[in-house]
PLY file of the C-alpha trace (Angstrom):
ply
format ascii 1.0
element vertex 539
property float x
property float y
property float z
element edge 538
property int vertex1
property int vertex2
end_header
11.88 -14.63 8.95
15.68 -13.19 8.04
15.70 -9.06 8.22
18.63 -6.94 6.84
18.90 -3.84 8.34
21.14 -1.68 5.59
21.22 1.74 7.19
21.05 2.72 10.75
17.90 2.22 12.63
17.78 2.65 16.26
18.63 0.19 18.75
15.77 -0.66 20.37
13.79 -1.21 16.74
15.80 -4.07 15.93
15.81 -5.82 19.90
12.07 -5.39 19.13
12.03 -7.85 15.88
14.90 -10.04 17.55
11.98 -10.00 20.90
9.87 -11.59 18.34
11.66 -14.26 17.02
12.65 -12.86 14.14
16.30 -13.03 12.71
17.86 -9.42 12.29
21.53 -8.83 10.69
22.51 -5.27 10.88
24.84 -4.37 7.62
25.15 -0.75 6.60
26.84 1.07 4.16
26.72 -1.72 1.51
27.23 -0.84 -2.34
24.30 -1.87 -4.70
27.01 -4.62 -5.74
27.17 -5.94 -2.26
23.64 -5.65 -1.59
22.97 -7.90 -4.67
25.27 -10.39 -3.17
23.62 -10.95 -0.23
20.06 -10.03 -0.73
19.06 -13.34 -1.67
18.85 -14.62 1.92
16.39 -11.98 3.28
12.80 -12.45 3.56
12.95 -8.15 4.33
14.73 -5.08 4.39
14.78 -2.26 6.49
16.21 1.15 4.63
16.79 4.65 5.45
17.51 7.10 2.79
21.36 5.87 2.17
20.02 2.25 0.64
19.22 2.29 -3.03
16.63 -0.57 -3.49
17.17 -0.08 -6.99
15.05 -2.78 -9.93
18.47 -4.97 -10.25
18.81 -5.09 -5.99
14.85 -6.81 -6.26
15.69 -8.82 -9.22
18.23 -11.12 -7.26
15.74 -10.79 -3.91
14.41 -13.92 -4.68
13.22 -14.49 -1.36
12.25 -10.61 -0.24
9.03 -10.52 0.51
9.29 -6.98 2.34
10.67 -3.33 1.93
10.54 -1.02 5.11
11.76 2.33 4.75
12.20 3.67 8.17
10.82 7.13 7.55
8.90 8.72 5.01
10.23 9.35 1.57
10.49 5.92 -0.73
12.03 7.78 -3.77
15.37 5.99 -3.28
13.04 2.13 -3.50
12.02 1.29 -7.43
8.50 0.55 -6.07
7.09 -0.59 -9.52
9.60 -3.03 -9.66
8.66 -4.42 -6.01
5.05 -4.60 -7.18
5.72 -6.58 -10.03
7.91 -8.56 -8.02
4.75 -9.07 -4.69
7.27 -7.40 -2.53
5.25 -4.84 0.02
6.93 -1.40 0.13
6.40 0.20 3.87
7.39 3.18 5.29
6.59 5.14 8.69
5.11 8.44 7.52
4.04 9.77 11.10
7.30 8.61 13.14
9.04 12.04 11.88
6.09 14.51 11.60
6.41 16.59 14.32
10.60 16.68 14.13
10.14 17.61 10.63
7.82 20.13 11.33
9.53 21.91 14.05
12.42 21.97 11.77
10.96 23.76 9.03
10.25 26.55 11.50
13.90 26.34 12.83
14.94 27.11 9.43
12.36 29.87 8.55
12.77 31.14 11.88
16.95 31.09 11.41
16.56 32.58 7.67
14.02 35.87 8.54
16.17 36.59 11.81
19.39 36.24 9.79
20.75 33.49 12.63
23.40 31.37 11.41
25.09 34.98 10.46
24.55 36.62 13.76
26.11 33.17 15.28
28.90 33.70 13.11
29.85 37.52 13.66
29.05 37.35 17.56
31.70 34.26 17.77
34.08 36.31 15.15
34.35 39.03 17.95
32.12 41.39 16.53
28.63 42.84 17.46
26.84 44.27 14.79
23.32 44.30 15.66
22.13 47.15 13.00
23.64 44.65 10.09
21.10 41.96 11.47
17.41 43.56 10.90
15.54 40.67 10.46
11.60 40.08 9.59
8.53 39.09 12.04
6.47 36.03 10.89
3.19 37.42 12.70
0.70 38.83 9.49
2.97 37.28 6.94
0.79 34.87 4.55
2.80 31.45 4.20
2.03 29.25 1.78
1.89 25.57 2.05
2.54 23.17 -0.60
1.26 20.01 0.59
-1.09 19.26 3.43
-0.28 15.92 4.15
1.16 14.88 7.89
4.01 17.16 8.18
2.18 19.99 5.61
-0.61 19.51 8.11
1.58 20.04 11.50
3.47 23.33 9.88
0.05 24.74 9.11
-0.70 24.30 12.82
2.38 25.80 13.97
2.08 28.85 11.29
-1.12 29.73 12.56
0.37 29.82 16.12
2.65 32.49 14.86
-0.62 34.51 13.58
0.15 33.91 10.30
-1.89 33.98 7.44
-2.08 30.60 5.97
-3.07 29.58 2.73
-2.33 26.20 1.25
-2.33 24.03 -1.78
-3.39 20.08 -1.76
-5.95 18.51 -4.30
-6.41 15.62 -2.13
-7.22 17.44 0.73
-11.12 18.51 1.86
-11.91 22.19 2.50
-13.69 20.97 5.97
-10.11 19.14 6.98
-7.97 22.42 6.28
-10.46 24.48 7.67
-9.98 22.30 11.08
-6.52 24.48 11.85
-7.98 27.18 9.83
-6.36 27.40 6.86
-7.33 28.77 3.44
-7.20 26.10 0.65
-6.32 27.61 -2.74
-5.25 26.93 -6.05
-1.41 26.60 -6.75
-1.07 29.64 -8.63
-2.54 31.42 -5.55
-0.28 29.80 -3.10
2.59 30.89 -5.99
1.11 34.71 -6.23
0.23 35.88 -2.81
2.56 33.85 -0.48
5.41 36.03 1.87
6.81 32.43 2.33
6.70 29.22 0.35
7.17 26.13 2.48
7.21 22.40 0.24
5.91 19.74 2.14
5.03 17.06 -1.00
6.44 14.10 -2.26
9.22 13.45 -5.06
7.55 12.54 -8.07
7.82 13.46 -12.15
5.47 15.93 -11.57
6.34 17.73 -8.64
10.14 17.76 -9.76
11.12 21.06 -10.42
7.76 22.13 -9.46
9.55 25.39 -8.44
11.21 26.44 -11.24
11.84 30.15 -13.00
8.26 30.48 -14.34
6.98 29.85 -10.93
9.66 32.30 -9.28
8.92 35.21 -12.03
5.26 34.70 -10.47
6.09 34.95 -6.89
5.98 38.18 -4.95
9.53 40.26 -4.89
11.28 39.43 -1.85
9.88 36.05 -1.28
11.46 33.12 1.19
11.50 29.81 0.20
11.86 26.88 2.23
12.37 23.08 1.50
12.45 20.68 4.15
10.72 17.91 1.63
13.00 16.16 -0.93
16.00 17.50 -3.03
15.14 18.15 -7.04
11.05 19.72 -6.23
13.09 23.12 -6.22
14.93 23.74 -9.32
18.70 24.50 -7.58
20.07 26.63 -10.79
16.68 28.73 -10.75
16.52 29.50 -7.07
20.32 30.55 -7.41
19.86 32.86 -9.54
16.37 34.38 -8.14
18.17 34.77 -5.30
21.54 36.73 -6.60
18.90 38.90 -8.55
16.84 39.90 -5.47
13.56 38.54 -6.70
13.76 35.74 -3.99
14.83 37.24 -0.33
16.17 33.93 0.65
15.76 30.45 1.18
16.22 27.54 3.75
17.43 24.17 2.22
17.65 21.21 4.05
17.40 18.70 1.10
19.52 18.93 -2.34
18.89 17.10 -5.84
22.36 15.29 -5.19
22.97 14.49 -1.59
25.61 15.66 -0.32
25.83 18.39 -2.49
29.09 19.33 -4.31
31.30 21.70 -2.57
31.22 23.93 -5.69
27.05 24.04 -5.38
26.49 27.93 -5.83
23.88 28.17 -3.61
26.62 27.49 -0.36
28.27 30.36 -1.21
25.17 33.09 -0.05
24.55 34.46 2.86
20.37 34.45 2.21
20.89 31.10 2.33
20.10 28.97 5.30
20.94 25.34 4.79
21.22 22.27 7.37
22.51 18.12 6.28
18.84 16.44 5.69
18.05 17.17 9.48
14.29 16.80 9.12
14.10 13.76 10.88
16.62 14.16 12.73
15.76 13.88 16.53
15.88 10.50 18.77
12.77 10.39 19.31
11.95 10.59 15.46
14.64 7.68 14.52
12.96 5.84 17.77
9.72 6.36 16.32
10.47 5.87 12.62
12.03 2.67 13.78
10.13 0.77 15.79
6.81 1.79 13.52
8.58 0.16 10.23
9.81 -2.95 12.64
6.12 -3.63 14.32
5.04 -3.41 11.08
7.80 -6.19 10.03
6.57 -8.10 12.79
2.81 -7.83 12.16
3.55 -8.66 8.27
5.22 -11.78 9.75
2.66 -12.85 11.94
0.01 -12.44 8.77
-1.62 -9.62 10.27
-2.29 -6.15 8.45
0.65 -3.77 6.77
-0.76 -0.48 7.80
1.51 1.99 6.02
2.29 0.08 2.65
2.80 1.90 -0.34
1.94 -0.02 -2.86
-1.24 -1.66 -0.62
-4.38 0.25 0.35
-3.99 2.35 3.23
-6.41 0.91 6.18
-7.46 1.77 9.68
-7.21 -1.48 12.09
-11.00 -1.14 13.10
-11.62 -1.38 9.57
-9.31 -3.97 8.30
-10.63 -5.92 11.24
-14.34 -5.77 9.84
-12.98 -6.72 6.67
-10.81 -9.88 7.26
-12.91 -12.92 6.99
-14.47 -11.06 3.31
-10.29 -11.23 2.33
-10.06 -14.95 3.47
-13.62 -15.51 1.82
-12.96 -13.93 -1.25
-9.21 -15.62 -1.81
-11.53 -19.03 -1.44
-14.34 -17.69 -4.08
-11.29 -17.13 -6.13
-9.70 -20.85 -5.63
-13.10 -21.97 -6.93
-13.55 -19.71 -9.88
-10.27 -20.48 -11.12
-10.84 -24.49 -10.88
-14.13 -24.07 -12.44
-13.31 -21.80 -15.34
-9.01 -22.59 -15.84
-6.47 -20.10 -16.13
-8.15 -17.79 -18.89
-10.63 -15.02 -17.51
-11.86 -12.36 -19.43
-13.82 -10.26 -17.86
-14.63 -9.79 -13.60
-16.99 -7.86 -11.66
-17.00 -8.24 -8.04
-19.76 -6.52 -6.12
-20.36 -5.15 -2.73
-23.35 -5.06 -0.51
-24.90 -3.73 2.57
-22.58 -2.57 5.27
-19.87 -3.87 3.40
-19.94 -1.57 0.47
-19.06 1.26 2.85
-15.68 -0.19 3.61
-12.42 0.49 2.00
-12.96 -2.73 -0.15
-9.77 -2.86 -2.40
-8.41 -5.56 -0.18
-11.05 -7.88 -0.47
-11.03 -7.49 -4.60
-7.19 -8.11 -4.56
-7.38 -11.16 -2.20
-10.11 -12.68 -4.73
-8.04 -11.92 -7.89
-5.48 -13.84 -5.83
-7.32 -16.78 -5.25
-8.15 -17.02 -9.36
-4.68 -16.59 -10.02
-3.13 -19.08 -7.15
-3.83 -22.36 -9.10
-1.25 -20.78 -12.34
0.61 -18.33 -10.58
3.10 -19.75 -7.49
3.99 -15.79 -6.40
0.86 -14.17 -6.68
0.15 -12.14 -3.67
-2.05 -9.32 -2.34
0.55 -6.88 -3.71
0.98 -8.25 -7.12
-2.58 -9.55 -7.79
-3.85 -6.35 -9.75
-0.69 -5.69 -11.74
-0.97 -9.36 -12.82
-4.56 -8.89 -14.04
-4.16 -5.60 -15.64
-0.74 -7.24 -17.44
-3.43 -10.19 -19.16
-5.51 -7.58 -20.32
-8.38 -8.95 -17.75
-11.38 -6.38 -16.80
-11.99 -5.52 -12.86
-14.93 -4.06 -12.41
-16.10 -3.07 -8.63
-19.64 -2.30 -7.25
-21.06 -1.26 -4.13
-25.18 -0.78 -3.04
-26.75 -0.36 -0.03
-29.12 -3.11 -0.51
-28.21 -6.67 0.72
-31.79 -8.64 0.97
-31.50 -10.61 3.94
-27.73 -9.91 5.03
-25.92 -7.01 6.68
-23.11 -7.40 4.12
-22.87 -9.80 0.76
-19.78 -10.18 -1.98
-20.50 -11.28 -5.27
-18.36 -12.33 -8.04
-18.48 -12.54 -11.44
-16.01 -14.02 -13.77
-16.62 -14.88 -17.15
-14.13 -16.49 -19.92
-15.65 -16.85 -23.05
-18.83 -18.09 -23.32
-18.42 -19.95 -19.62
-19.20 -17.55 -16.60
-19.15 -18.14 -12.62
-21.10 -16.13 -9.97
-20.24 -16.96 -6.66
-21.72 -14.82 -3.60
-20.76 -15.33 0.37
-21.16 -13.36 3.80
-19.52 -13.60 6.95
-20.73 -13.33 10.69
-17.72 -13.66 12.34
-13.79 -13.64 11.78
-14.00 -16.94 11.46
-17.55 -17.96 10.27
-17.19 -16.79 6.36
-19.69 -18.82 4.07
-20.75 -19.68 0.69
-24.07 -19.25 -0.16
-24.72 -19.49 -3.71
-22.84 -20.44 -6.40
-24.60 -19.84 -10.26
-27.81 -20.25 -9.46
-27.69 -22.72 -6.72
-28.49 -21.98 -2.86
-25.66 -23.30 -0.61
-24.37 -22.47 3.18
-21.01 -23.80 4.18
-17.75 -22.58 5.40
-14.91 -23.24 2.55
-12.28 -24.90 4.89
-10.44 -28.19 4.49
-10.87 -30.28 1.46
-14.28 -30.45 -0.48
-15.79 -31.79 -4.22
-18.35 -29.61 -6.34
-20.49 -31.10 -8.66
-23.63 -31.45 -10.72
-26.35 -34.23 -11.41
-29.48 -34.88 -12.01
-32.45 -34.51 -9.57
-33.63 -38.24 -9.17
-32.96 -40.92 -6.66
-29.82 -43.01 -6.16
-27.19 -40.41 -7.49
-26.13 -39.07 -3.99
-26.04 -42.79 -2.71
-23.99 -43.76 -5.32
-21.84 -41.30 -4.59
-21.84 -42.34 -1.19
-20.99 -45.91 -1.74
-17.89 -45.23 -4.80
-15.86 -43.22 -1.79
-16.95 -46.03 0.85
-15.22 -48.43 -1.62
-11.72 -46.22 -1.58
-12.08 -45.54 2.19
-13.42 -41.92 1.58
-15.04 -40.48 4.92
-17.50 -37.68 3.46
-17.47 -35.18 6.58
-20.15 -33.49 5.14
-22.56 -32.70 2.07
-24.26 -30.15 1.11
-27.29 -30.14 -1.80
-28.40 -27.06 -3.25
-31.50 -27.18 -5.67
-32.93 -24.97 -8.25
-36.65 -25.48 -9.38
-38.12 -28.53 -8.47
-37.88 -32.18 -8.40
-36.28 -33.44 -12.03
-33.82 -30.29 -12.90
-30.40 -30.32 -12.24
-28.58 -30.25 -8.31
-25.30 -29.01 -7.41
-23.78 -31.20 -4.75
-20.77 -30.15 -2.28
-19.23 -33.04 -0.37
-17.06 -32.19 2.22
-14.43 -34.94 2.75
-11.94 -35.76 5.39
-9.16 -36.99 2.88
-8.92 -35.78 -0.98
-9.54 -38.45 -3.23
-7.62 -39.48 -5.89
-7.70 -38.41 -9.57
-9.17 -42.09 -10.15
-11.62 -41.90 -7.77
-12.99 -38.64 -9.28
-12.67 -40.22 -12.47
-14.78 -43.34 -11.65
-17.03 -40.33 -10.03
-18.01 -38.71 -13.22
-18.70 -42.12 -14.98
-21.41 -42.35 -12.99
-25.05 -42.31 -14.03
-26.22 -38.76 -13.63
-23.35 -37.01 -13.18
-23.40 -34.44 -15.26
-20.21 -33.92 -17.71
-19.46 -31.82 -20.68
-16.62 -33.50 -22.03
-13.42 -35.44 -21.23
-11.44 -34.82 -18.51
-7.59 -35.79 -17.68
-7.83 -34.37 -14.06
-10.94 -33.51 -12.51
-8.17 -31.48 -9.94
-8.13 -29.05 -12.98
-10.95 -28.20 -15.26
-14.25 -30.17 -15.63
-17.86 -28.48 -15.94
-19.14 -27.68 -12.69
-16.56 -30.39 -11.18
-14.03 -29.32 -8.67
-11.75 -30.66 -6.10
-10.35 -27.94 -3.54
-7.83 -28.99 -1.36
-6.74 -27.03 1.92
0 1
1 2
2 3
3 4
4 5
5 6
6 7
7 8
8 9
9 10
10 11
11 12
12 13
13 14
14 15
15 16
16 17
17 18
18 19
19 20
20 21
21 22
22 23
23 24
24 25
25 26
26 27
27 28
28 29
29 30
30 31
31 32
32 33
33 34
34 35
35 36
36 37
37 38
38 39
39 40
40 41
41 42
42 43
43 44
44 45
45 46
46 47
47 48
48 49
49 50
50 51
51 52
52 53
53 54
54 55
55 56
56 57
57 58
58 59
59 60
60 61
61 62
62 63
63 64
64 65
65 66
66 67
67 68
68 69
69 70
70 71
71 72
72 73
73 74
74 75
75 76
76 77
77 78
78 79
79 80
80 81
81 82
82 83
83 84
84 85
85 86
86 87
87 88
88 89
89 90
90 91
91 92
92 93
93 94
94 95
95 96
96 97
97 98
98 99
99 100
100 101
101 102
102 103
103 104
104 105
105 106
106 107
107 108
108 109
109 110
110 111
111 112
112 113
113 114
114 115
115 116
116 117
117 118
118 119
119 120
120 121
121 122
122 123
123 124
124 125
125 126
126 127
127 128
128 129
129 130
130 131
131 132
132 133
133 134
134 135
135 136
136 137
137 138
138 139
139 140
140 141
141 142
142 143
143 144
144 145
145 146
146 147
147 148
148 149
149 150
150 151
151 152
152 153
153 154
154 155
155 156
156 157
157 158
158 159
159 160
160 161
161 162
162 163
163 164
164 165
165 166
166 167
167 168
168 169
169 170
170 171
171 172
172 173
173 174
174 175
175 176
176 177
177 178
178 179
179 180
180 181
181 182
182 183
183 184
184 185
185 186
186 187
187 188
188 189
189 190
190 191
191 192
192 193
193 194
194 195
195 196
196 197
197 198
198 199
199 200
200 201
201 202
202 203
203 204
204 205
205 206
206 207
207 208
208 209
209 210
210 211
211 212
212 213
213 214
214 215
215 216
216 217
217 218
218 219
219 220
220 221
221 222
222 223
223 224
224 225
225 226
226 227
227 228
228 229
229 230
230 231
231 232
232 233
233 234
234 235
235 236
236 237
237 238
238 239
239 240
240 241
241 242
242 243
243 244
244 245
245 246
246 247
247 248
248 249
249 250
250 251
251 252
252 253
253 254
254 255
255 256
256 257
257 258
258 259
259 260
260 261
261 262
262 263
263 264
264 265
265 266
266 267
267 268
268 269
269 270
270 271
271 272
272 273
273 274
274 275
275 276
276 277
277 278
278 279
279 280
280 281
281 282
282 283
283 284
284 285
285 286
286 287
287 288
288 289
289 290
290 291
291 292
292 293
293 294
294 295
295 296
296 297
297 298
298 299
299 300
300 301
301 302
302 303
303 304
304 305
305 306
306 307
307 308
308 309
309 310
310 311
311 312
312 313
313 314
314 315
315 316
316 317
317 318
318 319
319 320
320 321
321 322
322 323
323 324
324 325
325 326
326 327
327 328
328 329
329 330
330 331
331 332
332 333
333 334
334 335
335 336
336 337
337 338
338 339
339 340
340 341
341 342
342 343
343 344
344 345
345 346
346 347
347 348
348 349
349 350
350 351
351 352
352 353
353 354
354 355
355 356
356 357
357 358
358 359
359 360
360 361
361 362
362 363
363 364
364 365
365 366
366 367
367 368
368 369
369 370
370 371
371 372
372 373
373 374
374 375
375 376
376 377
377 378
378 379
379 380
380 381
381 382
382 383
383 384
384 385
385 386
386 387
387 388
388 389
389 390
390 391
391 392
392 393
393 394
394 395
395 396
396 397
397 398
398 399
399 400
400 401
401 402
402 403
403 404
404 405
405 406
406 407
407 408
408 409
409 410
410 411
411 412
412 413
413 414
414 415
415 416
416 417
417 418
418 419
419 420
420 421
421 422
422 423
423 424
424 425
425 426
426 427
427 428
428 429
429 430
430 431
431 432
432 433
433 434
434 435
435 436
436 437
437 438
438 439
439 440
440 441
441 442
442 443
443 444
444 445
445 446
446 447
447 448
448 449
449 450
450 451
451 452
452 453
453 454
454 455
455 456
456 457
457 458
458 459
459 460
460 461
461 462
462 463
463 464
464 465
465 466
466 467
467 468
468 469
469 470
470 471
471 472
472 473
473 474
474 475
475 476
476 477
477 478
478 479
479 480
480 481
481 482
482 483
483 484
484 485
485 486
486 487
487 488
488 489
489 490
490 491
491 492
492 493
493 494
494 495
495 496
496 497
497 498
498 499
499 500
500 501
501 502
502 503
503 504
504 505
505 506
506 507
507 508
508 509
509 510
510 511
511 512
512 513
513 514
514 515
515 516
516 517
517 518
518 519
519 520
520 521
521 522
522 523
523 524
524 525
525 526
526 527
527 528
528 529
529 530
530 531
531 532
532 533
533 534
534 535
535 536
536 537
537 538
């Protein structure tokens, strides 16, 4: 695996992936143009902020399989575009927590004791210590916008000062805040009652400008604002002017819309303003941590084994995704066999979850099944790309999850209909790597889909598996294995699953179906493809 490292990472993060076997080229500072050059030779890409992955840099990846962004923000990575393409999007959103968090308080700290501007009139030669009144944080209310990791670790840290904190996160439980014992509340509260404002959310269309003059006419008089998230949430002009005005006290910037910021931006020529270069993250033992996070993960994606931090995959714990493995390799093989008995049109799918399994995190097992379906028309379907692909051919996903699972701790079940033809196809596993079959329509089955193996239907009478038997003894056919699953009793119809050491031929199938009692709907060119009930998987 080939890894381009386009912005500086720590040195020790890229012996790590070179440790592994992996082939690391360290070029930074590259224009989109020469990025585009030489992307096509990279299986992956490790960015920091500096690197625009922009939609024309993962058109001509034709081989990129991979996006790391060392650190947290991906606003500067068209991740739409890397879905579409299959491409995983990483980044390492606990590496800089804490050195983000400690310097949001560096900054509020710095703005309400009027720092940088003591700093600067000590070293001038003067000592004016009346001119430098400055304001405690102990009973001020702050207000946090966003309780994710580094929301989350400021919280902490507020309440350490005695603060009062209050906070603002939808996707946050009142339990989890309460842990660090703070006071979720709507946004307008946060807006109305907060001493200081602190962002700690995302980039997105709708939290850019998401302080803006409406929400500054709403905001206590003499109010400090703080951004240590990402440039553009804070509406620049707005804040410039609350500030000149005296409605806002002052604010601490360490993030700008355009980075660096002109040298004419009005908001470098206050004083109540306290303003560092993007320093969040800015500590060794933040790059170290950033860095070798997004290249284990680089390593572990090579390997085959779970992305924990991708963007644009489910987010999993490794206990979980553990549990869950041999239901993703299971349901990727339900999928293969779907797809060969129904062809490359599907209208409608429901997969559903049972027993233990239907309190997992199951979005990994549905994409790894909508995978499989899509494998035998699609060459660069992956895990990534599987539901954009379905929701692009207008196909219907439905999941469900019970409790009750008969006889087995945990059950998948599939559903897949196109037309007036339909599938159902359910499975268990007992181990990582004992995942099984065990009914396909209405027909009982038990075996492990590994290696190369022949569905089919006939009639219940005697002779039909014999002749089977002999036709691949003529062509030098070992059958490893067969499996007969009835429904009703002796007379009705039997679906047959030979297991076979070598795949045969399409003439062999072909003289196959010509036989007596094989059951056939119509013509066939290649029974690899599309017959009734009549499929060949290969490995």
């Amino acid at each position: 695996m080939k890894v381009l490292v386009s912005d500086p990472i720590l040195d020790e993060a890229v012996e790590i992936m070179r440790n592994e076997g992996l082939t690391v080229d360290v070029n930074t500072g590259l224009s989109e143009e020469e990025l585009i050059k030489i992307i096509p030779e990279y299986d992956a890409i490790i960015v920091r902020s500096g690197t625009k992955v922009t939609e024309e840099v993962i058109k001509a990846a034709k081989n990129l399989k991979f996006i790391g962004r060392a650190g947290v923000g991906v606003d500067n990575i068209d991740v739409k575009a890397a879905t579409q393409g299959g491409i995983i999007v990483a980044n390492a959103p606990g590496g800089n927590t804490v050195s983000t968090a400690e310097h949001t308080f560096a900054l509020i700290l710095s703005l309400l004791r009027k720092i940088p501007s003591a700093v600067n009139s000590v070293k001038s030669g003067k000592w004016e210590r009346k001119k430098f009144i400055g304001t405690e944080l102990r009973g001020k209310t702050i207000g946090v916008l966003g309780l994710g990791r580094v929301g989350f670790e400021v919280a902490k840290r507020a309440s350490a000062f005695e603060m009062n904190v209050i906070a603002y996160d939808p996707y946050i439980s009142k339990e989890r805040a309460e842990e660090i014992g703070v006071k979720l509340v709507s946004f307008d509260e946060v807006i109305k009652k907060s001493d200081i404002i602190t962002i700690h959310v995302p980039k997105t269309k709708e939290t850019t400008h998401l302080i803006s003059e409406k929400e500054i006419k709403s905001m206590k008089d003499g109010v400090f604002i703080i951004n240590c998230a990402r440039g553009g949430i804070v509406d620049e002009t707005a804040l410039y002017n609350a500030i000149v005005k005296n409605k806002v006290r002052g604010a601490a910037i360490d993030v700008y819309e355009k980075e660096p910021p002109e040298p004419d931006n009005p908001l470098l020529k206050l004083d109540d303003v306290v303003t560092t270069p993007h320093l969040g993250a800015s500590t060794r033992e933040a790059q170290l941590g950033v860095g070798l996070t997004i290249a284990n993960e680089i390593i572990n994606f090579a390997k085959g084994l779970p992305v924990r931090n991708a963007i644009n995959l489910p987010s999993i714990e490794a206990a979980e995704f553990e549990y869950l493995m041999p239901y993703i390799t299971l349901a990727e093989k339900m999928g293969i066999i779907a797809s060969a008995r129904l062809g490359g049109v599907f209208n409608n799918i429901k997969v559903t979850f049972r027993g233990k399994l239907a309190e997992k995190n199951t979005e990994f097992v549905t994409r790894a099944f909508l995978m499989g379906l899509f494998k035998r028309i699609l060459t660069n379907i992956n895990l990534v790309s599987a539901i954009p692909v379905a929701r692009e051919r207008g196909i219907s996903v439905e999941e469900g999850k019970t409790e009750k699972s008969d006889s087995y701790e945990s059950l998948v079940e599939i559903n897949v209909e196109n037309g007036d033809k339909s599938i159902y196809i359910a499975g268990t596993c007992f181990s990582r790597d004992d995942y099984r079959i065990i009914k396909i329509d209405k027909y009982k089955v038990d075996f492990i889909p590994k290696g190369d193996y022949i569905i089919s239907l006939h009639e219940d009478k005697p002779g039909v598996i014999g002749k089977v038997g002999t036709l691949f003894g003529q062509h030098n056919i070992n059958i490893a294995g067969m499996i007969v699953g009835r429904h009703g009793g002796r007379g009705g119809i039997q679906l047959m699953l030979l297991l076979v050491d070598d795949p045969p031929t399409d003439e062999v199938l072909n003289e196959m179906v010509k036989l007596e009692s094989i059951i056939i709907s119509r013509e066939i060119k290649s029974c690899r493809q599309k017959c009734n009930l009549f499929i060949l998987v290969k490995k």
